[in-house]
N, C-alpha and C positions, 0 to 999 in steps of 0.2 A: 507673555506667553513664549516658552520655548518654540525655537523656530529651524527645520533644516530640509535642507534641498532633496534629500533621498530617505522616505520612511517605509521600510522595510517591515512589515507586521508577520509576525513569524521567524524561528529559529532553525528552521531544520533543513534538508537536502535543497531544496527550492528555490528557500531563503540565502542563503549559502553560495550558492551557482549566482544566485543577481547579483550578489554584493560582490562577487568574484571578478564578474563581468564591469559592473559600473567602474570598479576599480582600476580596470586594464584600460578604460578610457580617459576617464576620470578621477587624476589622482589626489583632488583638492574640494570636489565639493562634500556637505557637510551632507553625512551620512547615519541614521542612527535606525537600528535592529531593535523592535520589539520583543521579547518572547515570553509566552504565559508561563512557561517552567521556570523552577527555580534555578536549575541547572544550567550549566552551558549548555550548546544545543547538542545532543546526544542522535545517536541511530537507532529508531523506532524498531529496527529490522531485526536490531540485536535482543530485544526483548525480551523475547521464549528462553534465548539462553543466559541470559541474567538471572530469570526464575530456578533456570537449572543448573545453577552455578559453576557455570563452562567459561561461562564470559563475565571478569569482573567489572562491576557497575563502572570503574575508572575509564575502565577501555571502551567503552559505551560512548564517550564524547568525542565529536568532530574536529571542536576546535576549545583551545582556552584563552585564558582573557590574552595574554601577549599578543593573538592574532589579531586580534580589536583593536588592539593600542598600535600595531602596526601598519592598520589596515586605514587609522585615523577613522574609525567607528566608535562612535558609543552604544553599547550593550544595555539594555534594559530587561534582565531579567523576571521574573515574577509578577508581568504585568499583562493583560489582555486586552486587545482592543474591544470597546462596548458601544461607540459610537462615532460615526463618520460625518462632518460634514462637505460633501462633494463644493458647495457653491463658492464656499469660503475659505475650501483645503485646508479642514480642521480634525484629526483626531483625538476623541476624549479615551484615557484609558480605565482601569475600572479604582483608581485611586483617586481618581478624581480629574487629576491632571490634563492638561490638555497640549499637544504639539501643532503647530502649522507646518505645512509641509506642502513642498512643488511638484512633488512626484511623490508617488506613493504604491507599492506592491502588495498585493493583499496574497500570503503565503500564508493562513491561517491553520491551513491542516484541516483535518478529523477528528469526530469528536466518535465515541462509541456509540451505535446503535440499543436502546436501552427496551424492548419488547413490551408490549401493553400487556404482562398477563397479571391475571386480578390476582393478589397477593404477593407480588415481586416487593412493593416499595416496602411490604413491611416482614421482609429479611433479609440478614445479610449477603451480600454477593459482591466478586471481583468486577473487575474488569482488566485488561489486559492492550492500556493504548502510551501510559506513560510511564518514566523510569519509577516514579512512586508507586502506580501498578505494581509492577515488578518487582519491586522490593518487596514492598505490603506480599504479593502471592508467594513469594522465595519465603520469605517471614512466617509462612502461615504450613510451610510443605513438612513442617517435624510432627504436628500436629493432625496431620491428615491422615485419616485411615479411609474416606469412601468419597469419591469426588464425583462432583457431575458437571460435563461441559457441555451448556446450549446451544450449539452449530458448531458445525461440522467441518468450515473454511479454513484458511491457513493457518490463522492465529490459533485458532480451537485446536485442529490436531497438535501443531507445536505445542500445546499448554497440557494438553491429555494427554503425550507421550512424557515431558517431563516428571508431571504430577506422581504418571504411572514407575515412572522409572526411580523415582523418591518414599515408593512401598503403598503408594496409595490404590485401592481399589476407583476404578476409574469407568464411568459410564458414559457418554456422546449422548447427547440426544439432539439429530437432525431434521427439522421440518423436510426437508426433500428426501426425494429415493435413495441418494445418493452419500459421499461425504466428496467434498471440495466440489459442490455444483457447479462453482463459477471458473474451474480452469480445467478438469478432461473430462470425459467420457465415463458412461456408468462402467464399459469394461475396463479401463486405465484407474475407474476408483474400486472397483475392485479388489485389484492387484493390490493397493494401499491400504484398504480395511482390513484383510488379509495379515497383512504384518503386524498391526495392531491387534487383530483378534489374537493371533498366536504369542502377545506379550500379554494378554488376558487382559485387553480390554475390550468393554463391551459396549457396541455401536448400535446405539436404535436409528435408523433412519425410516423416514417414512412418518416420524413420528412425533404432532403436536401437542403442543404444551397448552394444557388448560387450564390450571393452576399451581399457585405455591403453596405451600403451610410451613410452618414452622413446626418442627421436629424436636423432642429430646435431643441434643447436642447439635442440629445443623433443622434442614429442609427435605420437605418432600415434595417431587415434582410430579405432579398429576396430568396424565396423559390422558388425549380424547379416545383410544382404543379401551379406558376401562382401569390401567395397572398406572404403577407408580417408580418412582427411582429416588431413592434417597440419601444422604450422604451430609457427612459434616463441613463441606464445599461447595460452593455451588461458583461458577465462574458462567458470564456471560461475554460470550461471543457471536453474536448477531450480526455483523457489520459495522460498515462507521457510515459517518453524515457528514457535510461538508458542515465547518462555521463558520457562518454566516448569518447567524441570527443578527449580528450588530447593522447588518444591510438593509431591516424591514421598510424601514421609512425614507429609504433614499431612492434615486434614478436610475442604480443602477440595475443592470438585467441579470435576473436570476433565474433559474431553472431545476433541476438539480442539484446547480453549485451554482458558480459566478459565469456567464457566460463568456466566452473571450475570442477575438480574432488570430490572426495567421502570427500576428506581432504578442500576443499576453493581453494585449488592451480592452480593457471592458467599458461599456457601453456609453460610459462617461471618459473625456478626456483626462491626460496625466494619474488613471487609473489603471492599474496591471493586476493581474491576477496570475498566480502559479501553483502547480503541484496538486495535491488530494480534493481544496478545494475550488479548480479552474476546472471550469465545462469547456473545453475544447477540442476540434477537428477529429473526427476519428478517421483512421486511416484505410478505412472499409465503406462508409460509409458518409452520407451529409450530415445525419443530426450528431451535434456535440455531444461527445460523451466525457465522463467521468474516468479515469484510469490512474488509479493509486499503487504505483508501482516508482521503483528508485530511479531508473533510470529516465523514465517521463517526467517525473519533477526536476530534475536535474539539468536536463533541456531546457523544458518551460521557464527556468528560473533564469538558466543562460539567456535566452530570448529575450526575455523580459527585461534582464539587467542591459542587453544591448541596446533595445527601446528606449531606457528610460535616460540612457547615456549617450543614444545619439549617434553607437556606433554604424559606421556607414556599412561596414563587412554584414550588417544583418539579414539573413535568410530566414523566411519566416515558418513555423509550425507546419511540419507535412504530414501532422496525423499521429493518434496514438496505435501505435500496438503492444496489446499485452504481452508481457513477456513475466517469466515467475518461475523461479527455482527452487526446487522442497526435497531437502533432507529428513528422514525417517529412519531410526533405527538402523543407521547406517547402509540406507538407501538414498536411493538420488531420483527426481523426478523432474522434470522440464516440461514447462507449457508455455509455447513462444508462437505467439499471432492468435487466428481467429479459429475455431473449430469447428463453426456453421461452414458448409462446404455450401460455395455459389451453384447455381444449376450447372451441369455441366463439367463440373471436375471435378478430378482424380484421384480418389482417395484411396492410399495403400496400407494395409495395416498388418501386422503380424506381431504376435503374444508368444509365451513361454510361461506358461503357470507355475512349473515345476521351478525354473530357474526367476520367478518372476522378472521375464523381461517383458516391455511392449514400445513398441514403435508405429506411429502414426504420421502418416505427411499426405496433405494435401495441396495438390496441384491446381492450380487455374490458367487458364492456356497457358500452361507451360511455365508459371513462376508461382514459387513457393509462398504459398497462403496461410499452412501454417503448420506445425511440427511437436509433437508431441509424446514425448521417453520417459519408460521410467528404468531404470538400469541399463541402461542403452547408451554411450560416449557418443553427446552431443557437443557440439560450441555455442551456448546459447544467445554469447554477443553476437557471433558469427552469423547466426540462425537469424535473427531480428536484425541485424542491417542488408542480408537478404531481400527480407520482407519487404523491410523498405527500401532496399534501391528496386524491387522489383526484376531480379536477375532475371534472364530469359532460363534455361535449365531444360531448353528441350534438347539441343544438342546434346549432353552427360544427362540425359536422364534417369538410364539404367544404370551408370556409376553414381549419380547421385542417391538413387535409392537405395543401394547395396552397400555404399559409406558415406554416409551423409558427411560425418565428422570430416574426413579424410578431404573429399569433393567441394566443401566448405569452405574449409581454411584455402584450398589449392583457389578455388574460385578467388577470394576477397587479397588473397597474398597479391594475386596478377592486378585485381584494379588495384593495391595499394601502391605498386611501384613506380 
């Protein structure tokens, strides 16, 4: 049985920051990177624009094989973890194969959320989580003339403004009030359905899906109001799910995702968890949360690589905050921290219909909770280490709200020096 001291499961941002880290410690122990793709490991983030061929699939990867070979890693592409055994520090992959391993990170990612509605499994539909995604949807965009996207979240609008912008007739259909429930405000989505209405596309919100059929050339999606939408496309965007099915029968603690401590380490020793699929710390609150964003995996993967290496410099996880940046039809949109205002504080907001601007920030005594632009020059690294250093902001408070940008940088320049 192959056998090595650091087993990395997963390829992508997470993955990547560990093996970065183990590295900067540890320039000798034997290292080897899982990944289910066939691909080197690529940026999930670039996806939308590989469908809309802005961004060529090449430019899509992080790293190639050279880095491996210098990294003194071995790369195992096209393989997925399907079974773990914690007692005996044994992972089986789905070829059969099996590896022993001292340390082990479970960087597994997200898988697509896939909706229970009766007649989905028997027609065809995208998804939109890997570069074969992306190819397969880019592949299919000559041929589209009527599209329907099911939710409304980042991926969906990125997929519905390309589609749209490639000749296709394009329809949304969102179970909530809203589009992008999970990062502003119904006035802030607004402003964003807006842009899209005026490229002619058409946004149902408010509105569930009760079934599929199969259509002359594509599908029909039958709505609980009575009416229908149909199209020779159909793309699902529903969310994603941690994986983590290979964990059923094991110790370890699950929830959501993988549950993990201040270190990556979950519930069993010489076990780590990072990225899409690790339940950790949220930075608002006690219960672990989920927070599938670039720069949170990036961390957690850091952390974790420091853990598993031993490095002494390590400080542990102080919490997620969301942070999410969206371009649109050559608009710009920032959603940076939490947008439930605590009792008690301060929320300023002020909109521009006309010129679509809106700006949002809330206060809690006195430090910034969370900040929310859409055509509005924000820093939204700036904005989130804010967050989290917890700057005080009562002294410039009226400079801070009248430039935030400006007040920002001028803040974080003085702690940097």
């Amino acid at each position: 049985m192959e056998q090595t001291h650091y087993l990395i499961a997963g390829a992508s941002h997470a993955a990547l920051a560990a093996m970065h880290a183990i590295r900067l410690v540890d320039a000798d122990g034997s290292l080897t990177v899982i990944g289910r793709d066939r691909e080197l490991p690529y940026s999930p983030t670039l996806l939308p624009y590989v469908v809309s061929g802005r961004t060529d699939p090449q430019r899509a990867f992080l790293r190639d094989h050279e880095y491996f070979t210098r990294a003194r890693a071995a790369y195992r592409c096209g393989h997925a973890l399907v079974r773990i055994d914690p007692a005996n520090r044994v992972a089986e992959l789905d070829d059969g194969s099996r590896l022993r391993f001292d340390k082990l990170l479970l960087a597994t990612g997200a898988r697509p959320v896939i909706p229970p509605i009766p007649g989905l499994d028997a027609v065809p539909y995208h998804v939109l989580r890997t570069l074969e995604d992306a190819l397969r949807l880019r592949a299919q965009l000559p041929q589209t003339r009527r599209a329907i996207v099911l939710g409304a979240g980042l991926v969906g609008m990125h997929a519905a403004e390309n589609l749209s912008k490639g000749g296709a007739r394009v329809t949304i259909v969102e179970q909530q009030q809203q589009v992008l429930p999970g990062y502003f405000d119904a006035q802030a989505a607004r402003i964003i359905a807006r842009a899209f209405e005026r490229a002619d596309v058409t946004i149902r919100t408010g509105a569930r899906a009760l079934a599929i059929e199969a259509a002359a050339g594509g599908v029909t999606l039958r709505l609980a109001d009575g009416s229908a939408v149909s199209g020779d496309l159909l793309l699902i965007s529903a969310g994603v799910t941690p994986v983590i099915d290979f964990l059923a029968d094991t110790p370890i603690q699950c929830d959501r995702g993988v549950v993990v401590d201040a270190t990556m380490q979950t519930s069993v020793e010489r076990i780590w968890a990072a990225g899409d699929v690790a339940q950790a710390a949220s930075f608002y609150g006690a219960h672990p949360v989920l927070n599938g964003i670039l720069p949170n995996a990036v961390e957690q993967g850091r952390i974790a690589g420091m853990a598993m290496a031993g490095d002494r410099a390590l400080e542990g996880f102080r919490g997620a905050v969301p942070l999410n940046t969206y371009s649109y039809y050559g608009q710009h949109a920032v959603s940076v921290g939490s947008g439930a205002a605590p009792p008690g504080a301060e929320v300023v907001e002020s909109s521009d219909a006309e010129s679509a601007r809106y700006l949002k920030i809330i206060l809690d005594e006195g430090r910034l909770h969370g900040i929310f632009a859409i055509n509005t020059p924000i820093d939204p690294g700036v904005m989130w280490q804010m967050v989290r250093r917890r700057l005080d902001l009562s002294a410039v408070r009226d400079r801070f709200l009248a430039q935030p940008r400006t007040m920002g940088r001028l803040l974080m320049s003085s702690l940097l020096r």
